[in-house]
C-alpha positions as CSV (number, residue, x, y, z in Angstrom):
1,X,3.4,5.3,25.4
2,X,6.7,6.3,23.8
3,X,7.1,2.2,22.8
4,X,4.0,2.0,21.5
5,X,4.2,5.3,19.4
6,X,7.4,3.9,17.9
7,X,6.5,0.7,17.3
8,X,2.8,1.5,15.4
9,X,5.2,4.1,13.3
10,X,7.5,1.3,12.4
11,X,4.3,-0.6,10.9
12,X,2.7,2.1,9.8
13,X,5.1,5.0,8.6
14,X,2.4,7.2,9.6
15,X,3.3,10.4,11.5
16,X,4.0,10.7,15.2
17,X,0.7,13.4,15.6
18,X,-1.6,10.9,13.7
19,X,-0.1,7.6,16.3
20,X,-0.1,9.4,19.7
21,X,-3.8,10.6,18.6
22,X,-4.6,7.3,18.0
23,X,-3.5,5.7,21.0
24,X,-5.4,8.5,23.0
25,X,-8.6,7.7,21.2
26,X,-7.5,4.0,21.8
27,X,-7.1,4.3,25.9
28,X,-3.4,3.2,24.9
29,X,-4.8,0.0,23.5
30,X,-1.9,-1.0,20.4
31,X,-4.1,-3.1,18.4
32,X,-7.4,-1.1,19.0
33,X,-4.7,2.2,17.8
34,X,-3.8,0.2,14.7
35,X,-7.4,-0.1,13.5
36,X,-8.4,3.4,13.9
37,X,-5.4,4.6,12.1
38,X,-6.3,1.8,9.3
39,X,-9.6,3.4,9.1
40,X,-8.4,7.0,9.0
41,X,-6.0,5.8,5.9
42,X,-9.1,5.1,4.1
43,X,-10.5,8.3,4.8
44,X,-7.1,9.3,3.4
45,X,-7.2,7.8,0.7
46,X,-10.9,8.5,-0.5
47,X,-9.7,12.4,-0.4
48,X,-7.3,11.9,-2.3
49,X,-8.8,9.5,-4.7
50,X,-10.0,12.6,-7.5
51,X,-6.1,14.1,-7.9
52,X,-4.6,13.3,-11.5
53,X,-1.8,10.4,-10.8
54,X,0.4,11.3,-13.9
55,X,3.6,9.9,-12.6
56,X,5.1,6.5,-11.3
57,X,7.0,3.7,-11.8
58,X,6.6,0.6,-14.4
59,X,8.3,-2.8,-11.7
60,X,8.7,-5.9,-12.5
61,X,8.7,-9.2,-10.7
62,X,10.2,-12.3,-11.7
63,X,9.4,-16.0,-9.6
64,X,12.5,-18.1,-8.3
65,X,11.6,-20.7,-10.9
66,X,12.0,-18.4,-13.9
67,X,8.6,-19.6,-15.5
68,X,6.4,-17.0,-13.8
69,X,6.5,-13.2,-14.2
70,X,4.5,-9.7,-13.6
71,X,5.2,-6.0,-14.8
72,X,2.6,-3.4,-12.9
73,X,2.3,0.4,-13.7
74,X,1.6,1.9,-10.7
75,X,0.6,5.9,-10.7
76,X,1.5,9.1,-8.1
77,X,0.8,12.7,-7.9
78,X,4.5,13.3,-8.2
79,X,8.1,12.1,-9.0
80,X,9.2,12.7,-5.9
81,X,7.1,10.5,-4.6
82,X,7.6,7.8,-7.4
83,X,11.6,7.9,-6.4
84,X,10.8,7.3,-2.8
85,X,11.7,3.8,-1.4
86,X,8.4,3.0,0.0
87,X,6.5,3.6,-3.2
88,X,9.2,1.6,-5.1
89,X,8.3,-1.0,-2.3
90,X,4.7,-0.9,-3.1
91,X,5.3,-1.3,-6.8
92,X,7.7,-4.6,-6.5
93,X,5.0,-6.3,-3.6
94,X,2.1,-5.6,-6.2
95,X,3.9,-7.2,-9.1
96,X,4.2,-10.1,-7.0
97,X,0.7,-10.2,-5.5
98,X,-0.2,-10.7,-9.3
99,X,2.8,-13.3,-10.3
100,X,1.6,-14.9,-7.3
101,X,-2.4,-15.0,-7.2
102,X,-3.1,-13.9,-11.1
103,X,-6.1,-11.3,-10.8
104,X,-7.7,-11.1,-13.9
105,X,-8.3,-7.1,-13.5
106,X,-7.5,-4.1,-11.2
107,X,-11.0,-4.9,-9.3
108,X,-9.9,-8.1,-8.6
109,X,-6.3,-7.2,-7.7
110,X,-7.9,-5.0,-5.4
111,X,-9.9,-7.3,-3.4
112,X,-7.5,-10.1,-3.0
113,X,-5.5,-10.5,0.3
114,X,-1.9,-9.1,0.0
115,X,0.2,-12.3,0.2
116,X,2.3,-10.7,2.5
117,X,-0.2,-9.9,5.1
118,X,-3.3,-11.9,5.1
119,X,-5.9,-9.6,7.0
120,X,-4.9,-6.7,4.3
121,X,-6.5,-6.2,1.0
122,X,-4.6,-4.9,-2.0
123,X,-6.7,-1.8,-1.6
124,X,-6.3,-1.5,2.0
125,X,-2.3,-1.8,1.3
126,X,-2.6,1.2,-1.3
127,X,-5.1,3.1,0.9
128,X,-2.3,2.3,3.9
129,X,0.5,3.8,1.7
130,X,-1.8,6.7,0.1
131,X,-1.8,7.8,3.8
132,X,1.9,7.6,4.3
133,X,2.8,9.2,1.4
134,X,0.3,11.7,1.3
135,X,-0.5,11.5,-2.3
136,X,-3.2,9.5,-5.0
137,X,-1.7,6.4,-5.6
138,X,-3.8,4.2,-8.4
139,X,-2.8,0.7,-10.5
140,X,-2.2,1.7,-14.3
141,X,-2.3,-2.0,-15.6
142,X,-0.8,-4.7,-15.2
143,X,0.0,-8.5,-16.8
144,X,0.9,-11.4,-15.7
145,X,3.3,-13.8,-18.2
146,X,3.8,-17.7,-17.5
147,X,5.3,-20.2,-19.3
């Protein structure tokens, strides 16, 4: 069990209570484990979705081939959380999500699969890190240049 907590934290970042919980409810079963704790981070999320996001982080993303670009705005509760290296993470994979697939609005940002990681919306990826983090994480804007 000890492997299994470690590993699902390494994906996850979620805490060691929420995993071992998890796997309990999951009979030990990793993958069964994974989507219960993906289910409880929307639950998470859609607690925390009424706090005022005030702070954050404008990123930027430029392609290899210098003719694509994105900046994002992406809100949290706090500053602390907007220095922290997995919310800084979240920002730069978002502005490339829109370089790369070129949403036309935050609805449609949110409903496209993350580049990165096929099976996972946009949404589910913020709801994921909402979780981790512990605080309302929201898109400000966002735009896409190209030449």
């Amino acid at each position: 069990m000890i492997n299994s907590v470690k590993k699902l934290r390494e994906q996850t970042g979620l805490s060691v209570a929420d995993i071992k919980n998890a796997l309990t409810e999951a009979n030990g079963n990793e993958a069964k484990a994974l989507e219960i704790l993906n289910s409880s981070g929307h639950k998470i999320a859609e607690k925390k979705i009424s706090r005022e996001a005030k702070e954050g982080v404008v990123e930027s993303y430029i392609h290899n081939n210098k003719k694509i670009g994105a900046i994002v705005v992406l809100h949290c509760e706090t500053d602390f959380v907007a220095k922290s290296p997995d919310f800084k993470d979240l920002a730069h994979d978002l502005a490339m999500q829109i370089a790369s697939m070129d949403p036309k609005d935050i609805d449609e940002l949110l409903k496209q699969p993350f580049i990165k990681e096929q099976e996972t919306t946009i949404k589910g990826l913020i709801d994921g890190n909402i979780a981790k983090l512990g605080e309302n994480i929201r898109v400000g804007d966002f735009v896409r240049f190209s030449v």
